[in-house]
C-alpha atoms as one frame of an Amber mdcrd trajectory, in Angstrom:
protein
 -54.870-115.810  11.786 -51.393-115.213  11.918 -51.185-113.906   8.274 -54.354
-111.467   9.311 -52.363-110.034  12.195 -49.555-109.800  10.173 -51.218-107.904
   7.009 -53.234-105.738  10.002 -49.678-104.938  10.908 -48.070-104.123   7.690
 -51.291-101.639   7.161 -50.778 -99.953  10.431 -47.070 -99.340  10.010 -47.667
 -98.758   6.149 -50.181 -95.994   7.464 -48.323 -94.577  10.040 -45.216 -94.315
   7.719 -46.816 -92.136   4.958 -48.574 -89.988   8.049 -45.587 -89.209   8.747
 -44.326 -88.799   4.780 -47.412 -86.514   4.771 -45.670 -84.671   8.224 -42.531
 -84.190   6.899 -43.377 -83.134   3.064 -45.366 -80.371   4.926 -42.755 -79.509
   7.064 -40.808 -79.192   4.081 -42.956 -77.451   2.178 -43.352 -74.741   5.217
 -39.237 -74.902   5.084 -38.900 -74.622   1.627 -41.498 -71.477   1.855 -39.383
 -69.797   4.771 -36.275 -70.403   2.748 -37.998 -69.192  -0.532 -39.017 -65.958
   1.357 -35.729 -65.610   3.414 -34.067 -66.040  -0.420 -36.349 -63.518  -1.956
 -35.965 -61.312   1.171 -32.327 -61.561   1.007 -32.159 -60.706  -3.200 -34.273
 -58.116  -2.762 -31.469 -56.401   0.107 -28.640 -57.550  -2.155 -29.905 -55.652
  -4.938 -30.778 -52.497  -2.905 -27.686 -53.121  -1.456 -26.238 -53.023  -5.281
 -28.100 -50.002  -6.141 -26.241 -48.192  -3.241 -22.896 -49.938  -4.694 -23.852
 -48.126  -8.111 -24.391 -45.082  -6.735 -21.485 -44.906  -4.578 -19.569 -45.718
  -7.633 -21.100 -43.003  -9.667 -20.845 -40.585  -6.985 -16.787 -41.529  -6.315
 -16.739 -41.404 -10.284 -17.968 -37.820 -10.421 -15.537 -37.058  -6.905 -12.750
 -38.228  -9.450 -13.857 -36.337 -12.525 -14.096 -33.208  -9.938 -10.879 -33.629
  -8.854  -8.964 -34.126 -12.003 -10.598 -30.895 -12.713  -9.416 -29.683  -9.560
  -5.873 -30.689 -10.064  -5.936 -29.448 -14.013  -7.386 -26.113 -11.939  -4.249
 -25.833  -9.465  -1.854 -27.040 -12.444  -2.846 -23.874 -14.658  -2.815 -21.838
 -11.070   1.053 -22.930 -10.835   1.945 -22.337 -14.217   0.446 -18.760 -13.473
   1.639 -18.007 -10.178   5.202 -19.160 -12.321   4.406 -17.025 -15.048   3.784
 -13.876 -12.409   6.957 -14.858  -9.889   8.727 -14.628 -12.946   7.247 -11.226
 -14.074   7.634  -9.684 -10.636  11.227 -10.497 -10.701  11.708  -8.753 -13.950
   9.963  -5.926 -12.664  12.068  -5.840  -9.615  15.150  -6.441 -11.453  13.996
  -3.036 -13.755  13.116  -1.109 -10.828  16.529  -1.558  -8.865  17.913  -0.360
 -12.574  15.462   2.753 -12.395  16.219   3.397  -9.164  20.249   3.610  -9.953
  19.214   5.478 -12.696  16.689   8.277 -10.323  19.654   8.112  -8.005  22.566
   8.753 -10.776  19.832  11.423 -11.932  19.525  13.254  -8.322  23.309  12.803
  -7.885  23.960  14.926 -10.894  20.966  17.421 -10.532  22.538  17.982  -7.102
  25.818  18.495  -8.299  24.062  20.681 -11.128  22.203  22.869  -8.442  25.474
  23.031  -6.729  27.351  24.418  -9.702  24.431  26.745 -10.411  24.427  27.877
  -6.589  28.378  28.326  -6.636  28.203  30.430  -9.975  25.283  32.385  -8.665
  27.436  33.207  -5.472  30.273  34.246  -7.602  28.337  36.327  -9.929  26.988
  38.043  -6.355  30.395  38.446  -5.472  31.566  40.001  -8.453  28.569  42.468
  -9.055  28.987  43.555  -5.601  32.782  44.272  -5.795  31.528  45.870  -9.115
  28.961  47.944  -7.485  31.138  48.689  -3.821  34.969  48.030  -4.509  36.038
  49.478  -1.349  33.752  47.273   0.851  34.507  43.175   0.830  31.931  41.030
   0.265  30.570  37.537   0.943  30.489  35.324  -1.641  27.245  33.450  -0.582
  25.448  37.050  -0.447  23.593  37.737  -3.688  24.427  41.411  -4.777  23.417
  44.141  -2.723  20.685  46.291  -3.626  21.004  50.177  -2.102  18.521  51.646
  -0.547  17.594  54.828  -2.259  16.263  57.615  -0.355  13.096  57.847  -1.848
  12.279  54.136  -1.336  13.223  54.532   2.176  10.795  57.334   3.169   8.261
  55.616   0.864   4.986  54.609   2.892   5.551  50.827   4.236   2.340  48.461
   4.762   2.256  47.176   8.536   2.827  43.623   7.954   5.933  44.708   5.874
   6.959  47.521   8.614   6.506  44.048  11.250   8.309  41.838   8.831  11.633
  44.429   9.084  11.461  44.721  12.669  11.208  41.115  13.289  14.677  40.638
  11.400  16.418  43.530  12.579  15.314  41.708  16.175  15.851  38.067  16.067
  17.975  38.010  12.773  17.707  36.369   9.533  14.908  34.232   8.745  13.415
  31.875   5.704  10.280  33.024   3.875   8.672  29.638   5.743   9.527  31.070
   9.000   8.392  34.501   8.202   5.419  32.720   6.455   4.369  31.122  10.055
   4.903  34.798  12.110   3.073  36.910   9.824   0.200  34.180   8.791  -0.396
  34.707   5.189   0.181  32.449   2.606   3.076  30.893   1.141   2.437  32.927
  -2.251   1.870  36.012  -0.373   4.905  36.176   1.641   6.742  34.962  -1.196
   5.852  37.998  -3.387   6.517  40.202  -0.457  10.087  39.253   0.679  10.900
  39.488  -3.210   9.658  43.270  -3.411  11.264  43.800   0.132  14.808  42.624
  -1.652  14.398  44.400  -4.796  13.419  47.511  -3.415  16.425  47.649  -1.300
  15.475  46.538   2.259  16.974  43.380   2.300  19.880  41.273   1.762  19.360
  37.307   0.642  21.766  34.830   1.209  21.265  32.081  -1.962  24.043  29.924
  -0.665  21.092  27.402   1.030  17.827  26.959   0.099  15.371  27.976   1.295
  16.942  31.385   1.120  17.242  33.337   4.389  16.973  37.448   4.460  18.004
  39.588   6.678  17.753  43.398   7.353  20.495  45.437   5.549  22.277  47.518
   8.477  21.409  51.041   6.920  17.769  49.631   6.820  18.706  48.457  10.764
  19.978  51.966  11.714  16.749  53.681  10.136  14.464  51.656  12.010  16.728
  52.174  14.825  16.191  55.852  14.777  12.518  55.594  13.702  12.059  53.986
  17.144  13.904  56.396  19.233  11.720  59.326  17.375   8.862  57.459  18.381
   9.775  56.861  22.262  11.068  60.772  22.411   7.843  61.618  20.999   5.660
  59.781  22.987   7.962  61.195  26.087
């Protein structure tokens, strides 16, 4: 009896250990499968995860490649902006020469105009004491030009008749200024204070330029007396 409870025993616990053998294989089995999947799931991140490495890495490889290029880019930029800074100091250095030079130039084109200016006065000066010894003369008036009688009576244009009065009236004046009074143009009153001078009604001093004319006092006195004919006429 005792050896049937005994084996009834040893069956009971035999079965109730490999139940729970059977238990815990499947809970390790359903382990296993959660740590198969959370495996798998965890490869398949790490390699995504690895792809984005890769193309970080190819994308910081190009960033390099670009800036190498960059840098190569600026380096030639520096060797040019070198290259130019030392061009533009050249250039500066020949300009400050041709700028003594333009200035030495002026200087003596000044002092030539000068010389020319004080030889023209003196040739004045000596044609006049040529032409009227008796009278003395100013060496920065060009020679005098007489008025003959026949140029004085000769028929005057208005604008010319105007341009005597207004320098027997307010003096001697530039062709600019007379230029601005009468309103014609620079050519025009250019050709007309030259026939004015050469035909005897004025005198031109050369000693600046522009020059400056004024009325000769016979031509003053005429138009003097031309007035006073006209006011006793018109009395």
């Amino acid at each position: 009896m005792f050896a049937v409870i005994l084996s009834t025993l040893t069956v009971v616990v035999c079965y109730v250990y490999y139940r729970q053998l059977q238990k815990v294989r499947k809970e390790y089995e359903n382990a296993k499968a959660v740590v198969d999947d959370i495996v798998f799931s965890f490869n398949r991140q790490l390699k995504q995860e690895a792809e984005r490495v890769g193309l970080i890495a190819c994308k910081v490889d190009a960033a390099i490649s670009k800036g190498d290029n960059a840098k190569k880019a600026v380096e030639d930029v520096c060797r040019k902006v070198e290259s130019l800074e030392g061009r533009v100091n050249s250039l500066a250095s020949e300009k400050e020469v041709n700028t003594k030079r333009v200035e030495e130039i002026a200087k003596t084109l000044q002092e030539s105009i000068n010389v020319q200016r004080d030889l023209a006065a003196r040739l004045a000066a000596v044609e006049e004491r040529t032409k009227y010894p008796a009278v003395a003369s100013d060496a920065k008036i060009e020679a005098v030009i007489p008025i003959k009688k026949e140029k004085a009576l000769a028929p005057l244009t208005d604008t010319e008749v105007s341009v005597l009065d207004m320098l027997a009236s307010e003096g001697p004046k530039t062709a600019p200024e007379i230029k601005e009074r009468i309103k014609l143009s620079r050519e025009h009153t250019a050709r007309l204070m030259k026939k004015l001078y050469e035909e005897g009604y004025l005198d031109r001093d050369t000693s600046k330029i522009p020059f400056r004319y004024s009325v000769k006092e016979e031509m003053r006195r005429l138009l003097k007396r031309t007035e006073s004919e006209s006011a006793q006429q018109q009395s």
